[in-house]
C-alpha positions in Angstrom: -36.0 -12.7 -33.2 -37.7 -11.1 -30.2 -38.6 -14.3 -28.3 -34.8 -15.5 -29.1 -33.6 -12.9 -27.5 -35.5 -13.4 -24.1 -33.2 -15.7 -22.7 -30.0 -13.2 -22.9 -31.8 -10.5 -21.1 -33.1 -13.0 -18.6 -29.7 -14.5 -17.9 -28.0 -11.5 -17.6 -29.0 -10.7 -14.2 -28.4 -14.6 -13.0 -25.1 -14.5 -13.8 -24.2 -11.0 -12.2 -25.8 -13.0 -9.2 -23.3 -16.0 -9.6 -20.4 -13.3 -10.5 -21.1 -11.6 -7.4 -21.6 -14.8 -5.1 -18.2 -15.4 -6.5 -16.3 -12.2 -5.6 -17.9 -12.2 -1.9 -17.0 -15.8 -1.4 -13.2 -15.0 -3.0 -13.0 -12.0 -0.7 -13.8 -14.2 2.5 -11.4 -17.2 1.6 -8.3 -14.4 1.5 -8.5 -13.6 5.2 -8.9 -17.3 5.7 -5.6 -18.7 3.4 -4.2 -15.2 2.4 -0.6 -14.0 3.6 0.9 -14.0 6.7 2.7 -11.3 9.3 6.0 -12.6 9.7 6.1 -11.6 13.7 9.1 -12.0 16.1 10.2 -9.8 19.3 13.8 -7.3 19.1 14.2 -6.7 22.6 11.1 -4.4 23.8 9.7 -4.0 20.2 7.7 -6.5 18.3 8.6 -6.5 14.5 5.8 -7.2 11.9 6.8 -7.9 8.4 5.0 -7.5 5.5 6.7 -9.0 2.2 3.5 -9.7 0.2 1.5 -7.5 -2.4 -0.4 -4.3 -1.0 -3.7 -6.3 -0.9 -6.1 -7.9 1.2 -5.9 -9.0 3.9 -3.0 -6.9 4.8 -4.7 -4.1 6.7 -6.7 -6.9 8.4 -3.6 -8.7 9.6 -2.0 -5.8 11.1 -5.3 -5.0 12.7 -5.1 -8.1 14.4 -2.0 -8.2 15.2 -1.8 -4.8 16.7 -4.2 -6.0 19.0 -2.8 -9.1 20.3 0.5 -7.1 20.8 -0.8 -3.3 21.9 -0.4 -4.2 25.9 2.6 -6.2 25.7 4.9 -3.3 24.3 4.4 0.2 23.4 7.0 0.1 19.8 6.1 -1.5 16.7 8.0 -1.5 14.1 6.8 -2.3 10.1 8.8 -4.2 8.8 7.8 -3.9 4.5 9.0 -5.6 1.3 6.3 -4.9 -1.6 5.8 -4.2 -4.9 3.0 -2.5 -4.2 -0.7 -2.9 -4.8 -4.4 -2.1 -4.6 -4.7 1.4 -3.4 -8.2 0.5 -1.3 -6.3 -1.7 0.6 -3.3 0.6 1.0 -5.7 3.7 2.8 -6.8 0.7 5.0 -3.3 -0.3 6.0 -2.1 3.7 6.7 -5.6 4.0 8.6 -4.8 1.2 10.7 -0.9 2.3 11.3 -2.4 5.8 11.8 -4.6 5.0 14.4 -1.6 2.8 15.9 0.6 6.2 16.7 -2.3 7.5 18.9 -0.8 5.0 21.5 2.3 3.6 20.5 5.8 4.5 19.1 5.2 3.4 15.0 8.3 2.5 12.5 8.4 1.2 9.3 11.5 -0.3 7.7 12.6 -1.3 4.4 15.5 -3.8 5.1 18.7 -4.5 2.9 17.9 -6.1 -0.4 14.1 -5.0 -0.2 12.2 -2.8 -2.1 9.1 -0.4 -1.3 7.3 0.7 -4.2 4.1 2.4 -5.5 1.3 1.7 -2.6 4.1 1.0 0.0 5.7 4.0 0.0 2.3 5.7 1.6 2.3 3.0 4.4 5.9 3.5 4.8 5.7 7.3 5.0 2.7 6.7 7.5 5.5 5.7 10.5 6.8 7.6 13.0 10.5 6.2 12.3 10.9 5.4 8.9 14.5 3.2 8.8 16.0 1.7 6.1 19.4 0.1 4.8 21.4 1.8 2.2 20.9 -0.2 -0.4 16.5 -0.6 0.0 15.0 0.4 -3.3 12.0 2.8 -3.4 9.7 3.4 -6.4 7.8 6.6 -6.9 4.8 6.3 -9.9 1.6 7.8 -10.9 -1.4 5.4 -9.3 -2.7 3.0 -12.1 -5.9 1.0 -12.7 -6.6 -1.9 -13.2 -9.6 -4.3 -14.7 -11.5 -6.2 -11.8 -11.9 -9.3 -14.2 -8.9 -9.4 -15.9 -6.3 -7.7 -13.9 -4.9 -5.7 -17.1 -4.0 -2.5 -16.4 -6.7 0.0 -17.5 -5.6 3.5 -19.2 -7.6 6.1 -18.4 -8.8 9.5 -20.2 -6.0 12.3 -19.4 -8.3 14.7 -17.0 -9.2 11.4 -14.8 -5.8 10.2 -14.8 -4.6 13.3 -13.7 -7.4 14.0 -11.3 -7.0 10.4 -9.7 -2.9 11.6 -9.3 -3.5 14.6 -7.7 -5.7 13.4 -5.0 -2.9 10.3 -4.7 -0.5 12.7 -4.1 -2.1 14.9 -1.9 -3.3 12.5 0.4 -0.1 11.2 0.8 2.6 13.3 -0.2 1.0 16.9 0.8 0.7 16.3 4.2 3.7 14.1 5.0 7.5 14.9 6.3 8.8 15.1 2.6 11.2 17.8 1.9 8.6 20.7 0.4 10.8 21.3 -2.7 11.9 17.3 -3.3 8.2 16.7 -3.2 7.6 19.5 -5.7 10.3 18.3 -8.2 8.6 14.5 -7.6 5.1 15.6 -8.6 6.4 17.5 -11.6 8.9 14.2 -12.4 7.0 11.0 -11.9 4.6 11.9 -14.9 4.3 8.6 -16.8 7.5 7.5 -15.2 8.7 4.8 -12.5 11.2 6.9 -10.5 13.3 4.9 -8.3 15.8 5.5 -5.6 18.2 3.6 -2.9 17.7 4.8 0.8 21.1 6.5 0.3 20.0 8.6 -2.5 16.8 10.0 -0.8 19.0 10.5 2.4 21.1 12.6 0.1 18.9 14.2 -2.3 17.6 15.4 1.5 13.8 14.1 0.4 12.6 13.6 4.4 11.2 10.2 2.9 13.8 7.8 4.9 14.7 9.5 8.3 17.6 6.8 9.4 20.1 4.3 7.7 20.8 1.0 9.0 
């Protein structure tokens, strides 16, 4: 029995070697054929549109194109239509638009018939200007997990769930240009919930998310 089981133990590390050959080689090739920046110029701003999953190589793309831009204009506007996405990649992209603002005039917009939800919203709350039409969905939830193998959401014990919301929402709902009381009523309603709004409601429900219709 002993000697049969050799070969398990021995493999074992082999193929966490292949497994992690794998991952680094599938997390090259998506900066090499993942989405594109939709790019174009509106008068002295250069839009940069984003209608893809929160994921890489998103904050890479806006990296890059941030620099090729940065000396021929000084306003950039975001232009975002996601569903949302990895949260690692998320910090990246508000890093990156973060660091933007230290030289340039930053907006994010969520056009008509687009939607902004879970990780976007951060990166949209992240401009300077934040636009949208009337009729732009936004989705407010509770940050989830998921499995790196099989993608299925993962539920998590209640003290780490809420542990992982708090510092969510206090990295990027504490120290934003949210309404104080909307922001307090959101943390206390998107428990276990999807909560979504148009641009108009959050306009009128005075939230400070959306700063300008279009």
């Amino acid at each position: 029995m002993l000697t049969r089981g050799k070969p398990v133990f021995l493999l074992t590390p082999a193929l966490f070697a292949v497994l992690a050959l794998f991952a680094w080689k599938s997390g090259r090739k998506v900066y090499e054929v993942g989405p594109e920046l939709e790019i174009r110029e509106v008068g002295d701003a250069v839009v940069m549109r984003w209608a893809h999953d929160v994921a890489a190589p998103m904050a890479e793309r806006f990296q890059t194109a941030f620099d090729d831009w940065k000396g021929r204009t000084d306003h950039i506007i975001i232009e975002l239509d996601s569903p949302g996405g990895a949260l690692a990649e998320g910090r990246l992209v508000v890093d990156a638009i973060e660091a933007m603002r230290a030289t340039h005039l930053v907006a994010t917009r969520v056009g008509s018939g687009d939607e902004c939800a879970s990780m976007c919203v951060p990166i949209y709350l992240a401009g300077e200007e934040r636009i949208a039409a009337r009729d732009a969905l936004f989705m407010f939830h509770e940050p989830s997990s998921y499995d790196l193998v099989t993608q299925k959401r993962v539920d998590k014990p209640g003290f780490e769930q809420r542990m992982t919301s708090k510092r969510f929402f206090d990295r990027y709902f504490a120290a934003s240009e949210m309404d104080p009381q909307w922001r307090e009523n959101l943390r206390v309603a998107w428990k276990g919930r999807d909560l979504w709004f148009t641009a108009e409601e959050l306009v009128e429900q005075g939230s400070g998310v959306v700063r300008t219709l279009d």
